[in-house]
Structures are given as structure tokens and as C-alpha cells.
ROMI-449503 format. One record per residue: residue number from 1; residue in three letters; y, z, x of N, C-alpha, C in turn. Coordinates in pm, 1 decimal. Layout:
[NUM, ALA, [Y, Z, X], [Y, Z, X], [Y, Z, X]],
...
//
This chain:
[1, UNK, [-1134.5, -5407.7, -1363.7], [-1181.3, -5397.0, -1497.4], [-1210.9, -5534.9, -1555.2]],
[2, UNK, [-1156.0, -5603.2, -1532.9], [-1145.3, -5791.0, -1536.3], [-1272.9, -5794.5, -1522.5]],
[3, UNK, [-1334.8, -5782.5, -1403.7], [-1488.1, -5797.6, -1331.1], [-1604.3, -5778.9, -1420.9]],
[4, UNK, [-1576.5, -5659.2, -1484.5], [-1647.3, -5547.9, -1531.8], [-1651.7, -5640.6, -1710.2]],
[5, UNK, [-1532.1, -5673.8, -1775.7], [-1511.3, -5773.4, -1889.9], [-1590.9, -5915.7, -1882.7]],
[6, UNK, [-1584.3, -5964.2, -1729.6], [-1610.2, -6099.9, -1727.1], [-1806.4, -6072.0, -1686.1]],
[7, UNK, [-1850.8, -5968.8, -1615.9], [-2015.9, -5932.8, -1595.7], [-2084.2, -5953.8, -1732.3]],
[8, UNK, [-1990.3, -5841.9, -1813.1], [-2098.0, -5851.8, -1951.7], [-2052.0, -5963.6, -2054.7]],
[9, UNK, [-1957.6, -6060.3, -2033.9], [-1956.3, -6135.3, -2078.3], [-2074.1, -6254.0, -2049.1]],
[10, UNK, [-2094.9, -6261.6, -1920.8], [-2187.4, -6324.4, -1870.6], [-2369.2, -6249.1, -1904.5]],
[11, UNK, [-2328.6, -6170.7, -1915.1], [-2492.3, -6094.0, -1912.5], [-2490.3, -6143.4, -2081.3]],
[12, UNK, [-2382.6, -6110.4, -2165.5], [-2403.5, -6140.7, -2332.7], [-2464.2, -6264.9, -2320.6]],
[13, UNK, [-2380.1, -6384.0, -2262.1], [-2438.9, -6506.7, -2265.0], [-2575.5, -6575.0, -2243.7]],
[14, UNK, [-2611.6, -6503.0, -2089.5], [-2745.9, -6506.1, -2076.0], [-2826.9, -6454.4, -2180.3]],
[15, UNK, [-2795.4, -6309.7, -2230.0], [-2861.8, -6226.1, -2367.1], [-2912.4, -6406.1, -2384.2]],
[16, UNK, [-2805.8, -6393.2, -2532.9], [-2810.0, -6484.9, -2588.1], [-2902.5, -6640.9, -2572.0]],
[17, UNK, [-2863.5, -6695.7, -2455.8], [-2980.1, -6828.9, -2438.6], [-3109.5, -6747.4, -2409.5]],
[18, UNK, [-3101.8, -6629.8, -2355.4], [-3265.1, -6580.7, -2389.8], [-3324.6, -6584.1, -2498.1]],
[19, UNK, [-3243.5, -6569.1, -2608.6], [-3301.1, -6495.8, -2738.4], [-3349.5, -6653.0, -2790.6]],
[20, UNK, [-3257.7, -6759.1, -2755.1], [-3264.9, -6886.4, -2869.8], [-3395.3, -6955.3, -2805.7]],
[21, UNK, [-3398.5, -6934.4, -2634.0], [-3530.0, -7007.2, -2602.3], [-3649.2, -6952.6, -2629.1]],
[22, UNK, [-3641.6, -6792.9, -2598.2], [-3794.2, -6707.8, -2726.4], [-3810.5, -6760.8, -2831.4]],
[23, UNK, [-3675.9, -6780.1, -2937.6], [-3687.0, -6817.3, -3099.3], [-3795.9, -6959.8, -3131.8]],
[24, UNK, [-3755.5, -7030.7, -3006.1], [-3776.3, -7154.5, -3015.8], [-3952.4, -7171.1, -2977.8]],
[25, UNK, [-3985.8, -7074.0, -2844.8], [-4105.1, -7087.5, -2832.9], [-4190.9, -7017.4, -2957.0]],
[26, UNK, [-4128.0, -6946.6, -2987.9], [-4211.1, -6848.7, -3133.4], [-4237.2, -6921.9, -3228.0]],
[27, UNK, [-4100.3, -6999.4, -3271.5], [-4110.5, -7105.9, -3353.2], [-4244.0, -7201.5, -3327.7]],
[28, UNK, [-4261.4, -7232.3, -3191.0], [-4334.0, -7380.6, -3177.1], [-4516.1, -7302.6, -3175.1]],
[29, UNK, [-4522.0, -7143.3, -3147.6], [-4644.7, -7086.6, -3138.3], [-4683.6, -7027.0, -3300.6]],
[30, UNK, [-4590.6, -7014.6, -3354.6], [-4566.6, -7022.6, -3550.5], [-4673.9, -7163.6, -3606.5]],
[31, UNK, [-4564.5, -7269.5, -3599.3], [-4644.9, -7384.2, -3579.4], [-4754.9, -7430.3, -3590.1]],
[32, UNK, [-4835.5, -7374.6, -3423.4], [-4936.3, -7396.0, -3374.5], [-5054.2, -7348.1, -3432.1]],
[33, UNK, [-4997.3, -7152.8, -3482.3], [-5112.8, -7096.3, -3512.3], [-5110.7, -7148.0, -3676.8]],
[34, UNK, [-5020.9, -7255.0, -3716.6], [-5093.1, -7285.5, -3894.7], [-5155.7, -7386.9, -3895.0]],
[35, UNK, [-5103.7, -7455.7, -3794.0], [-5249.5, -7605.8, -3771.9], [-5396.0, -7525.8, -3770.4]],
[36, UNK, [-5341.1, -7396.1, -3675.5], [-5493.4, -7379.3, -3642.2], [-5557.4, -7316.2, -3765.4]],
[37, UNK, [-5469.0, -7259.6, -3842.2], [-5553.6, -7224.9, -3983.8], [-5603.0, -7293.2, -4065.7]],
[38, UNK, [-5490.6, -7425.2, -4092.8], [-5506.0, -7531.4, -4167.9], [-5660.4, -7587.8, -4110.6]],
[39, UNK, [-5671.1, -7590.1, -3991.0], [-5794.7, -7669.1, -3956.0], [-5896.8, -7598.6, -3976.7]],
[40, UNK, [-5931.1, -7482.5, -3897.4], [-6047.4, -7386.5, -3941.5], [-6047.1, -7390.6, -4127.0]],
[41, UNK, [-5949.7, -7399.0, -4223.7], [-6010.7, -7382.3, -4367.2], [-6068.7, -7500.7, -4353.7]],
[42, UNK, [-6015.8, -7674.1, -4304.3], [-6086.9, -7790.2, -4327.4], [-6226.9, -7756.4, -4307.1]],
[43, UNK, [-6223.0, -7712.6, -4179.8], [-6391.5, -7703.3, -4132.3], [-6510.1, -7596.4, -4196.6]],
[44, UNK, [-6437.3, -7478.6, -4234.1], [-6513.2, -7409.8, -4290.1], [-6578.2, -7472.0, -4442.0]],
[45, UNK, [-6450.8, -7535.8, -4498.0], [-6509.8, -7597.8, -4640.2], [-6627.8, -7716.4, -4576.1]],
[46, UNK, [-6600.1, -7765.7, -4494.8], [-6699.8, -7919.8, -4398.8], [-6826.9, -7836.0, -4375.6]],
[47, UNK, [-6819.7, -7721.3, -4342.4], [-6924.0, -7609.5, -4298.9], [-7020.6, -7600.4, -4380.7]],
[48, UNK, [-6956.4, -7564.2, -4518.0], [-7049.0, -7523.7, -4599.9], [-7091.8, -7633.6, -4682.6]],
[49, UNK, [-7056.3, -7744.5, -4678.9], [-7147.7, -7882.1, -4760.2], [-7224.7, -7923.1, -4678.5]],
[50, UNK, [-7200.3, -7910.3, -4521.2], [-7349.3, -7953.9, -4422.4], [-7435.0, -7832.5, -4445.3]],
[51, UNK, [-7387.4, -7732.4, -4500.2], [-7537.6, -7580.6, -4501.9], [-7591.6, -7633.5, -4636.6]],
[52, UNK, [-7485.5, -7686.1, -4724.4], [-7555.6, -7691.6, -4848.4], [-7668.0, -7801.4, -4837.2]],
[53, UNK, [-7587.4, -7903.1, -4761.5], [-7684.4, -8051.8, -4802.6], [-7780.3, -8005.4, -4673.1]],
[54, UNK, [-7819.5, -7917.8, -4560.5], [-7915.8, -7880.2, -4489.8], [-8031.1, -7830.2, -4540.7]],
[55, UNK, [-7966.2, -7736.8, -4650.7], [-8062.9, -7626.2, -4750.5], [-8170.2, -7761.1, -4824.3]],
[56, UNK, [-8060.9, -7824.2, -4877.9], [-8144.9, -7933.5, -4955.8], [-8250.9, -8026.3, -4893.1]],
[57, UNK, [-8217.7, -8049.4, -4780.5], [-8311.3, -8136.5, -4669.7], [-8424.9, -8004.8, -4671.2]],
[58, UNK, [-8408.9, -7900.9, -4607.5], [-8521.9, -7789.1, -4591.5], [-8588.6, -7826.8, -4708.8]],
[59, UNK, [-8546.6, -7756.3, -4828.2], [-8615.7, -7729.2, -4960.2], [-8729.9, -7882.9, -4944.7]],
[60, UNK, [-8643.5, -7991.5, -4987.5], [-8715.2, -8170.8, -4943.0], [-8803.6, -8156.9, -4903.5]],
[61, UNK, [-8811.7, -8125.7, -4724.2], [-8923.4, -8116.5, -4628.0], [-9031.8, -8023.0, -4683.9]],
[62, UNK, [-9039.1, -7939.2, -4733.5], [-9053.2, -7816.9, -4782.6], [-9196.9, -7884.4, -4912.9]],
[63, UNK, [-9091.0, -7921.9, -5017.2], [-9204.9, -7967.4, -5112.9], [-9290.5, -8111.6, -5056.8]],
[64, UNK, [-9247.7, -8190.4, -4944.0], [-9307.2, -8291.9, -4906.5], [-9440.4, -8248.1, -4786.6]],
[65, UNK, [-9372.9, -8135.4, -4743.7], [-9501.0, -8087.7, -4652.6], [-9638.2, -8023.4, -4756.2]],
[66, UNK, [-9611.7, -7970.0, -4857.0], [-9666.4, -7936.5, -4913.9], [-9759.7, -8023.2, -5017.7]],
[67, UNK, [-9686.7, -8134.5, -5092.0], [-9789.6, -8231.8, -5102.4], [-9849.2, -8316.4, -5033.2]],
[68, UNK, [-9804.2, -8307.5, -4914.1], [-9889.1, -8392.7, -4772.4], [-10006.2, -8263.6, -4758.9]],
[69, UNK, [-10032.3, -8151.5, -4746.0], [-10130.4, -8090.9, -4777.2], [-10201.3, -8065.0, -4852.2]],
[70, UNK, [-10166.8, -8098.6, -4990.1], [-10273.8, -8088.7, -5111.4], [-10316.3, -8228.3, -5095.1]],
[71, UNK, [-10266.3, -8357.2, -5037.3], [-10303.1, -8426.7, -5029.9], [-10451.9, -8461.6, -4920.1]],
[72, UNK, [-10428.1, -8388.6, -4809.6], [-10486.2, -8423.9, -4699.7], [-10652.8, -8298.3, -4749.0]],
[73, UNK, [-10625.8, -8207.4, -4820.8], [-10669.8, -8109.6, -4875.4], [-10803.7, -8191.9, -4973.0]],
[74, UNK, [-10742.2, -8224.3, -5033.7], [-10803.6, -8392.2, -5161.4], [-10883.4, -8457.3, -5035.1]],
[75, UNK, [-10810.2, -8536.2, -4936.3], [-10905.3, -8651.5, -4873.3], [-11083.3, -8572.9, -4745.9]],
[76, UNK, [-11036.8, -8428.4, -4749.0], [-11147.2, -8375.9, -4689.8], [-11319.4, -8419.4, -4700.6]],
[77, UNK, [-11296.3, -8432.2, -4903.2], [-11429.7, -8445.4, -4939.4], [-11449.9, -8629.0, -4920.8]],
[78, UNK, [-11369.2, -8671.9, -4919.6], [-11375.9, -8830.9, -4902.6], [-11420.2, -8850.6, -4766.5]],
[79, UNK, [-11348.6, -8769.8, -4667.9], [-11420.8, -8792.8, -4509.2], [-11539.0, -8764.4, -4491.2]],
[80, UNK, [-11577.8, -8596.7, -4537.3], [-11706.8, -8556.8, -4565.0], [-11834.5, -8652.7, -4616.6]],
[81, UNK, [-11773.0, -8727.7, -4721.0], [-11845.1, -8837.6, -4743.0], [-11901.5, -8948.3, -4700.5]],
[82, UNK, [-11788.8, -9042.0, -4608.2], [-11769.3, -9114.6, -4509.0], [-11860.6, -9075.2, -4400.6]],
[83, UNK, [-11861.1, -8939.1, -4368.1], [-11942.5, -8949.6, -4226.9], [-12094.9, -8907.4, -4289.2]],
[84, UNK, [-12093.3, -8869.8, -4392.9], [-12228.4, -8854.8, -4439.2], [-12315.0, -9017.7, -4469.1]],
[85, UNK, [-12238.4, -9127.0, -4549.2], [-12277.9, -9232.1, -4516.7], [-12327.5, -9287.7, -4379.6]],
[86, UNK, [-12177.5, -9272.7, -4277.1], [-12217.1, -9334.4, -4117.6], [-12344.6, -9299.9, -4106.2]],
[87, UNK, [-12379.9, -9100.9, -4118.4], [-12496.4, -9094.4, -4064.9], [-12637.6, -9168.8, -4137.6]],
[88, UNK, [-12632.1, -9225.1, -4263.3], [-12717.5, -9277.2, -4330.7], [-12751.0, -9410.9, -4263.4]],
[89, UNK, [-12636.7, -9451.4, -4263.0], [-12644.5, -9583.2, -4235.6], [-12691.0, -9583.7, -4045.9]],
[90, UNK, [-12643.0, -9520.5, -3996.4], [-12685.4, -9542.2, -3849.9], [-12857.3, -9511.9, -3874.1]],
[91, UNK, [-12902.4, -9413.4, -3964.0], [-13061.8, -9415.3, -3930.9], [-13163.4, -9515.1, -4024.1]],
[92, UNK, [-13039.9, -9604.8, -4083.2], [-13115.5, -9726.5, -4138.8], [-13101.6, -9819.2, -4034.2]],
[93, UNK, [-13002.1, -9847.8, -3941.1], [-13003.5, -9912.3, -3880.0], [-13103.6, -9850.9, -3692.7]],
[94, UNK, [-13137.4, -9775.1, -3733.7], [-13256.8, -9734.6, -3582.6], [-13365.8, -9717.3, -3635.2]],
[95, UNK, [-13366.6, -9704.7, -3784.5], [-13529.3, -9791.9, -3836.1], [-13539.0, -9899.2, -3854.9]],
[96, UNK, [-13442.4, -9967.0, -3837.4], [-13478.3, -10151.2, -3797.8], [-13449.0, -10201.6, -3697.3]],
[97, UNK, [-13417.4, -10124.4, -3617.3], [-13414.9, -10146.4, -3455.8], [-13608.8, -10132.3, -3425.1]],
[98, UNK, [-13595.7, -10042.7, -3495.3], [-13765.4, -9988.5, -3469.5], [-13851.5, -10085.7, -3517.5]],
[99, UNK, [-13845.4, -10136.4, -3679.5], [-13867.2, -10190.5, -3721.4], [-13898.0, -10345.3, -3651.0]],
[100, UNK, [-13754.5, -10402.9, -3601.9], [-13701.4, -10544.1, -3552.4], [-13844.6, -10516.3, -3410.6]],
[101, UNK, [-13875.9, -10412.9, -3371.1], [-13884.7, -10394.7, -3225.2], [-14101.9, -10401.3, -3260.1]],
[102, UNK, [-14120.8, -10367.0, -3329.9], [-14262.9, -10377.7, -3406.9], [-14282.7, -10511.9, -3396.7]],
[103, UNK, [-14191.1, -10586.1, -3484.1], [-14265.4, -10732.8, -3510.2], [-14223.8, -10809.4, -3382.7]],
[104, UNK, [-14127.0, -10755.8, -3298.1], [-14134.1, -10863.5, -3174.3], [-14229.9, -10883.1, -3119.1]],
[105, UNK, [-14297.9, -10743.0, -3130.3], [-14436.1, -10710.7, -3007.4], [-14526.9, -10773.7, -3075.3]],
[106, UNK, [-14577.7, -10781.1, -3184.0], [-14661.8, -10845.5, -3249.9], [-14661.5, -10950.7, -3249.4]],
[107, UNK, [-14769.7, -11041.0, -3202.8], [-14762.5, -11174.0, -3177.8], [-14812.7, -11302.3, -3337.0]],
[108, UNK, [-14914.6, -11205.2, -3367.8], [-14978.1, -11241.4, -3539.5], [-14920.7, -11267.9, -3631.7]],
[109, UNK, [-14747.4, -11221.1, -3623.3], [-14644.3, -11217.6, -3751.6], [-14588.0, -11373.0, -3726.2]],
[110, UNK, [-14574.0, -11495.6, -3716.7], [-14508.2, -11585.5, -3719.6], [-14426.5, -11623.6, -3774.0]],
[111, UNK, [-14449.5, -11605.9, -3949.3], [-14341.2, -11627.6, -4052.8], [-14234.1, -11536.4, -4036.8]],
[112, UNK, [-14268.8, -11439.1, -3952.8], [-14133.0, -11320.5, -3971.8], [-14003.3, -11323.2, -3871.3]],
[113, UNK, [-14037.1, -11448.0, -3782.1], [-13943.1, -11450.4, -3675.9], [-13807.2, -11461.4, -3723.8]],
[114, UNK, [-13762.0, -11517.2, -3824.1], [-13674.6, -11623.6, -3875.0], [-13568.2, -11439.2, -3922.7]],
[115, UNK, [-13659.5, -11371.1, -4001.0], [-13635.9, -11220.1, -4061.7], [-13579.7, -11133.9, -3961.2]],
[116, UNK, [-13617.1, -11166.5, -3808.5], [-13632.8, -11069.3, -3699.2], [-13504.6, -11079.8, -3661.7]],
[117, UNK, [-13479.3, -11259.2, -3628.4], [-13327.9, -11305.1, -3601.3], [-13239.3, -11273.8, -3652.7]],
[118, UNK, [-13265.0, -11271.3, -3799.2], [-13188.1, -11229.2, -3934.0], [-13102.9, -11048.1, -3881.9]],
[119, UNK, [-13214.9, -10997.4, -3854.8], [-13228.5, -10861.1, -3909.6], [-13157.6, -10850.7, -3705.0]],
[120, UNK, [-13178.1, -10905.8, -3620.9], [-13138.2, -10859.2, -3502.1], [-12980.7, -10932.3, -3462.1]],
[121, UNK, [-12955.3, -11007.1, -3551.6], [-12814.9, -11084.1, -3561.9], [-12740.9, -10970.1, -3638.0]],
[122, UNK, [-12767.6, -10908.9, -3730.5], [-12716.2, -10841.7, -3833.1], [-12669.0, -10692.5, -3715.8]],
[123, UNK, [-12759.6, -10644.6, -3638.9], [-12761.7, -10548.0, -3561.0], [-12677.1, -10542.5, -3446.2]],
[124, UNK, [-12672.1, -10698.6, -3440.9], [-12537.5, -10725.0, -3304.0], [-12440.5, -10741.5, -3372.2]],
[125, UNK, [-12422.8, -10756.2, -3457.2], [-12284.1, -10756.0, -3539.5], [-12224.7, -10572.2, -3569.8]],
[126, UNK, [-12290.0, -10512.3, -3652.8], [-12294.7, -10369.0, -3650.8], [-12260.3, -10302.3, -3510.0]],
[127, UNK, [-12314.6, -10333.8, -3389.9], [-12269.1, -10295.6, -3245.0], [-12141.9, -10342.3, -3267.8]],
[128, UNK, [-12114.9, -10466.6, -3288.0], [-12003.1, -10523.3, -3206.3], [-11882.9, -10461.3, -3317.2]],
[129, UNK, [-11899.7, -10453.6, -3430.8], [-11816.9, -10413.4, -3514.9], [-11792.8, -10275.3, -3489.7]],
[130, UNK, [-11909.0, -10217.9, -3416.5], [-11835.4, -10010.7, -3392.3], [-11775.0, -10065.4, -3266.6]],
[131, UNK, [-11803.7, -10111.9, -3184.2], [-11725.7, -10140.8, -3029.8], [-11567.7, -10147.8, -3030.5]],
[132, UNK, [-11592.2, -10273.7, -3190.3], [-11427.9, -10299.5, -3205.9], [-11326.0, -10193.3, -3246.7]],
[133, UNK, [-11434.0, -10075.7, -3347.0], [-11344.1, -9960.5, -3359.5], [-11340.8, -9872.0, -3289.1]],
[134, UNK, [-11394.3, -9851.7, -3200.1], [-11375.9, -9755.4, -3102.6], [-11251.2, -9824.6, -3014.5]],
[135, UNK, [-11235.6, -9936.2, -2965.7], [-11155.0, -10022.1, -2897.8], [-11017.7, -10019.2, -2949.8]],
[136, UNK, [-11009.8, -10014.0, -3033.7], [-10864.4, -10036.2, -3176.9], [-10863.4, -9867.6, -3193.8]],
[137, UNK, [-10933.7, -9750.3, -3186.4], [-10880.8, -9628.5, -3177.3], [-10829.6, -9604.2, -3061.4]],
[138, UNK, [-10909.1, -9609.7, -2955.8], [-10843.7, -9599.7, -2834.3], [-10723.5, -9606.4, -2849.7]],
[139, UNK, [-10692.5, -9789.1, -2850.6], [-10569.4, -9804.7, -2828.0], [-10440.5, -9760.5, -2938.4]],
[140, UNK, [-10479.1, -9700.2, -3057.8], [-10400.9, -9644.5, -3130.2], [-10346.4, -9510.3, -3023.7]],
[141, UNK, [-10461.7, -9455.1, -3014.5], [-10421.9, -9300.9, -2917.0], [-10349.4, -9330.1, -2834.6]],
[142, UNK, [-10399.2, -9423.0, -2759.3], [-10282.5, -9430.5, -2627.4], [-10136.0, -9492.1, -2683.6]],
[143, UNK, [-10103.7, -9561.2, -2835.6], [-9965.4, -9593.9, -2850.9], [-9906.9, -9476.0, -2914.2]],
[144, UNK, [-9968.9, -9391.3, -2951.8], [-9944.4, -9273.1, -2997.6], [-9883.4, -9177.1, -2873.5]],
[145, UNK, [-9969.2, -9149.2, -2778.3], [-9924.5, -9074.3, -2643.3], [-9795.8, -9141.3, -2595.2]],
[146, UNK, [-9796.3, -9269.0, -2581.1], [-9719.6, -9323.9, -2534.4], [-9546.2, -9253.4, -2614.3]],
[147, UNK, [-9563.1, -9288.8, -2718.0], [-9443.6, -9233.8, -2780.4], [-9401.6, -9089.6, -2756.4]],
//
């Protein structure tokens, strides 16, 4: 009967350090799961001032895209214009190509040589000045691709 007194004395004991090392892990998983609350509220409040200040960037982009289109909207008739000049001006300049190209052939005009130089200096300049923009677009495009 001794045996039988001293078993469940021993089994109580064990009980027992069972119960205090559960208590203890419960305790430390108690703990754990309020950090983890504590942190998820930090972040959720962090959450919603990056949606807010996101909203605000959208809205931003939003009215800036939009006056970049009433803007670009506006400069249509200015281009329209622009190339309506080029074309003016290119057929003033191939009636004095024509022009320049008359009095060369003509041998009778003497006083006009000086006009011809004038007027065929003026014409290599106009070349050389579209050359340069075509040259300087190019290379815009290609730093553009490049990026």
C-alpha cells in the first residue's frame, strides 16, 4: 500500500511541474500574441496615412495630367501654325533657288552677281541650319531611347 501512496505521490508531482511548465508557456504565447496586436494596430494606423497621403498623390497626378492636356490642347494651334509657316517659307526659299538659278545662267545680269552670292549664301545657311536640326533631334531620340 506504501507503493501505491508513494506512485501517486509521484504522478501528483509530475501533475504538477506539468501544469507550471504549460502555465509558463501560455504565459510567454499570452505575451506574444499582444505584441502581435500591439503591432498590427501600429501598422494599420501607418496603413492608412500612406492610403491617405497615396489618395492625395493620385488626386495631384490627376489635376496635373489634366492641365498638361489643356495645355498641350492650347499648343496644337501654335504647331499648326509653325508648320504652316515652314511650308511658306520652304516655297520662298525654292523660288529663289529658282530664282538664284535664272540669273546664274544668264550671262547679261552682271550687277546681280554680288545679290546671287547674297541670296545663295543665305540658302546655305537655311540648309545648314535644317541639317543642324534634324542632327540635334536625332540625337535627342536616341537619348531618349537610351533611357
Amino acid at each position: 500500500m506504501m507503493l501505491v501512496q508513494i506512485g501517486v505521490f509521484l504522478i501528483a508531482i509530475s501533475f504538477a511541474i506539468f501544469a507550471i511548465a504549460l502555465s509558463k508557456l501560455l504565459l510567454r504565447a499570452s505575451s506574444g500574441v499582444k505584441a502581435i496586436r500591439t503591432a498590427t494596430g501600429e501598422m494599420e494606423s501607418k496603413l492608412d496615412g500612406t492610403l491617405q497621403a497615396l489618395e492625395g498623390t493620385l488626386d495631384e497626378t490627376n489635376r496635373t495630367i489634366s492641365d498638361m492636356d489643356g495645355k498641350l490642347n492650347a499648343l496644337n494651334s501654335v504647331f499648326l501654325s509653325v508648320e504652316k509657316f515652314g511650308g511658306a517659307a520652304n516655297i520662298v526659299g525654292e523660288e529663289l533657288n529658282e530664282l538664284t538659278k535664272t540669273y546664274v545662267e544668264k550671262a547679261d545680269m552682271s550687277g546681280v552677281k554680288p545679290f546671287i552670292r547674297t541670296i545663295q549664301s543665305a540658302e546655305f545657311a537655311k540648309k545648314l541650319l535644317e541639317s543642324w536640326k534634324r542632327g540635334r533631334s536625332l540625337s535627342e531620340t536616341r537619348k531618349e531611347r537610351a533611357y
